[in-house]
One Martini backbone bead per residue (centre of mass of N, CA, C, O) as a GRO file, in nm:
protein
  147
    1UNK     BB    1   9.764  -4.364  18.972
    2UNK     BB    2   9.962  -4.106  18.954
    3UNK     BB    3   9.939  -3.772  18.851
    4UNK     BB    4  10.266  -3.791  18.744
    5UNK     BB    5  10.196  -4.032  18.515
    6UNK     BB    6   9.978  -3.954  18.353
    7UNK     BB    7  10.114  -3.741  18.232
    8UNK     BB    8  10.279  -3.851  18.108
    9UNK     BB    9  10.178  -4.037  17.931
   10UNK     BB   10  10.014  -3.806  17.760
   11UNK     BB   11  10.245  -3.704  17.664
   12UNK     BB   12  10.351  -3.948  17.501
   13UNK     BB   13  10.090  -3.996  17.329
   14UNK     BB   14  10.089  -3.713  17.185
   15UNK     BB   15  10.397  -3.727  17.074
   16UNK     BB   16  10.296  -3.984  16.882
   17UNK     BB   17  10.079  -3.875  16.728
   18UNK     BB   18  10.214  -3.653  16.591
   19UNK     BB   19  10.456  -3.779  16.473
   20UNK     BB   20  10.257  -3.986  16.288
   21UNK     BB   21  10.134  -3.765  16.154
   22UNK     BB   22  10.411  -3.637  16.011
   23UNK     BB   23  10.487  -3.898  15.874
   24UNK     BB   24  10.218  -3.904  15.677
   25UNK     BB   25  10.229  -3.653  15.558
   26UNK     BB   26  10.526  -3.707  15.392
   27UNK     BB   27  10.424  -3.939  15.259
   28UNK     BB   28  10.255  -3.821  15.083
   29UNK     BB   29  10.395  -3.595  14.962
   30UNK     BB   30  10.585  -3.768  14.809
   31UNK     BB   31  10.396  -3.979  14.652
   32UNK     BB   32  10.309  -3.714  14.495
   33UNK     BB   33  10.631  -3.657  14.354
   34UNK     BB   34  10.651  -3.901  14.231
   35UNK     BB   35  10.856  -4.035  13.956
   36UNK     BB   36  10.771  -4.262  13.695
   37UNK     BB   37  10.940  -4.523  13.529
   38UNK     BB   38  10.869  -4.585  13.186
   39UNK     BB   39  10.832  -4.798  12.906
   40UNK     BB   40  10.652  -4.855  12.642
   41UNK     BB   41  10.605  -5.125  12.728
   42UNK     BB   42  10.450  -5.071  12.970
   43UNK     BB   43  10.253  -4.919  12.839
   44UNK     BB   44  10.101  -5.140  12.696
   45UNK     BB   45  10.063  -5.329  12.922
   46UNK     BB   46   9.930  -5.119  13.154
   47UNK     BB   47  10.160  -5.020  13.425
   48UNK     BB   48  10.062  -4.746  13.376
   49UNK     BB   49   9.910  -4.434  13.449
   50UNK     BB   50   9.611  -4.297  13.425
   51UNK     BB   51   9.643  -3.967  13.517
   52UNK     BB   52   9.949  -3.973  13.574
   53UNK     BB   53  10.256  -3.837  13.663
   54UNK     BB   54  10.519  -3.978  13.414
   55UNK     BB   55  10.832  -4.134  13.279
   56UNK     BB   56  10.934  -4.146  12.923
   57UNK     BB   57  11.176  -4.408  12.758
   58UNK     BB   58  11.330  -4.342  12.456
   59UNK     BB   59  11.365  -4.369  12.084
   60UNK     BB   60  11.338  -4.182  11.827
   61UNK     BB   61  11.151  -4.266  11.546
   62UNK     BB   62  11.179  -4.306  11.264
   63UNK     BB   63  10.928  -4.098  11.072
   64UNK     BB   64  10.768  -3.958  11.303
   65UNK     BB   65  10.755  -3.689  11.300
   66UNK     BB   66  10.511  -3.405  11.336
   67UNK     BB   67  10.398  -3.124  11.239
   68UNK     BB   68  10.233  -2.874  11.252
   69UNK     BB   69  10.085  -2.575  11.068
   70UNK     BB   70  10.060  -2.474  11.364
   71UNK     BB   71  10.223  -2.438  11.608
   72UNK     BB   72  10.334  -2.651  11.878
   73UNK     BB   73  10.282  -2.889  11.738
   74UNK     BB   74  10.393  -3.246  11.812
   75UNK     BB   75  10.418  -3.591  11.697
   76UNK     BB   76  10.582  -3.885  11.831
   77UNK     BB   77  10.765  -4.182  11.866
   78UNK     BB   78  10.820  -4.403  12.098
   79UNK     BB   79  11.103  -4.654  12.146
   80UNK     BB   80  11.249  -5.026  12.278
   81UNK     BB   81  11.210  -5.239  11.998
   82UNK     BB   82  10.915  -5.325  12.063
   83UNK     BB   83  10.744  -5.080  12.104
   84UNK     BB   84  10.494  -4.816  12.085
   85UNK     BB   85  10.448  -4.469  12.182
   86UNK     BB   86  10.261  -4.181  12.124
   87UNK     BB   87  10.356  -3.812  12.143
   88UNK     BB   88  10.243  -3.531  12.292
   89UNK     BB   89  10.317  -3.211  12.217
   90UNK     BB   90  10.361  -2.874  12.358
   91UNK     BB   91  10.657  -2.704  12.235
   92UNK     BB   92  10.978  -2.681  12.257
   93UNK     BB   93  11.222  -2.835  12.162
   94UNK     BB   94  11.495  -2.936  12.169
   95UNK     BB   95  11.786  -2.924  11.995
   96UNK     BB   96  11.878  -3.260  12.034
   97UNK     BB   97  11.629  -3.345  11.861
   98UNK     BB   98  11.549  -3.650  11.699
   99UNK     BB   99  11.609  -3.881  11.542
  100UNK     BB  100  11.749  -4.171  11.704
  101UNK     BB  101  11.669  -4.068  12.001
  102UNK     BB  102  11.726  -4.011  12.308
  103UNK     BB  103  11.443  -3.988  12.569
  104UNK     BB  104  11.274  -3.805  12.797
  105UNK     BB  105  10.955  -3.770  12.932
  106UNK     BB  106  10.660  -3.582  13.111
  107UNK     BB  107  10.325  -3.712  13.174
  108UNK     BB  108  10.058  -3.837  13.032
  109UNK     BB  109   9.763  -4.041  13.005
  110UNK     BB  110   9.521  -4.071  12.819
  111UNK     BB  111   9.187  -4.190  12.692
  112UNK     BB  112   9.349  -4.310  12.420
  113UNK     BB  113   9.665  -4.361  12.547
  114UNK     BB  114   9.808  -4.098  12.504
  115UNK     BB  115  10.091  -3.918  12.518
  116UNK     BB  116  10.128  -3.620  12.756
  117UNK     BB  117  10.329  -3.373  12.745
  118UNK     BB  118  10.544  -3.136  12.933
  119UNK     BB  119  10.820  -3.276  12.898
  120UNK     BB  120  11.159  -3.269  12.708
  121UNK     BB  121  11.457  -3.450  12.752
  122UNK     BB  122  11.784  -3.399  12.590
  123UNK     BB  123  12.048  -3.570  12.505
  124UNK     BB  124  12.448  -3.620  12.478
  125UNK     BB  125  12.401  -3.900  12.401
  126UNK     BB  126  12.388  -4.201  12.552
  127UNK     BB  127  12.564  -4.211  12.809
  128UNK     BB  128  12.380  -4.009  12.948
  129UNK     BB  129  12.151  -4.217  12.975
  130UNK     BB  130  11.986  -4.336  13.159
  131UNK     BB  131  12.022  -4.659  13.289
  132UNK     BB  132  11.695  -4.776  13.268
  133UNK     BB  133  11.712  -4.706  12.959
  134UNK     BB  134  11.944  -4.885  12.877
  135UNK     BB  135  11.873  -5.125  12.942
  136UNK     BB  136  11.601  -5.166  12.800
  137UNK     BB  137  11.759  -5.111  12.492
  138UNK     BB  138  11.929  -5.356  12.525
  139UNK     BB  139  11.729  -5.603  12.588
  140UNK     BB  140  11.567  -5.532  12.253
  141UNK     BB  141  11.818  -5.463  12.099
  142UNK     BB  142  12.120  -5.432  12.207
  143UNK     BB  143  12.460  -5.286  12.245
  144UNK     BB  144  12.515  -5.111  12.010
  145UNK     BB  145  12.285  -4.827  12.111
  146UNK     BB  146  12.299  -4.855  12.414
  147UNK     BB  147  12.612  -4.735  12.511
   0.00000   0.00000   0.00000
């Protein structure tokens, strides 16, 4: 083999070395960004994360919320009509946040179980509300709540 054909090769090998390199890196730093959205159903069925961020949606169960005595801790119950999971808040919840509202969380499971939120987000009207919580509540529901 002619010496400028060596130089060619290992530049190229040099040149795929370095991009599936920055492609490896990317792929993780996305997968590291991934909110993953799960119904109380899967989460109780366990196909939720432990300890990793991802985002749960459905329902203000009726008569579940309960405010601490001091400060803003707050814990109330999302359901999709088949499941229920406990979220506790730490901070101001939304104006829109009621009974019987549709809401997305962002949060963890802890080692108990319980949903530990960092952010509530309610929005106005279900028709605003993600596709895949519509779904999942029409699904358990009928379409009477979920539309």
């Amino acid at each position: 083999m002619r010496a400028q054909r060596k130089q060619r090769l290992w530049f190229v090998v040099a040149t795929l070395t370095c991009v599936a390199f920055a492609v490896g890196l990317s792929l993780y730093a996305v997968s590291k960004n991934i909110n993953l959205f799960f119904s109380p159903t899967q989460v109780v069925q366990g196909k939720a994360p432990k300890h990793h961020l991802f985002r749960l949606g459905g329902m203000v169960k009726k008569g579940s919320i309960h405010y601490a005595d001091k400060g803003l801790e707050v814990s109330f119950v999302l359901t999709d009509y088949k499941s229920d999971v406990t979220v506790h808040y730490h901070g101001i919840l939304p104006d829109l946040f009621r009974e019987g509202q549709g809401i997305v969380t962002q949060g963890k499971l802890n080692n108990k179980g319980l949903f530990v939120a960092s952010i509530v987000l309610a929005k106005h009207g279900s028709k605003y509300m993600p596709r895949v919580v519509k779904e999942i509540l029409y699904k358990h529901k009928g379409s009477s709540h979920a539309t």
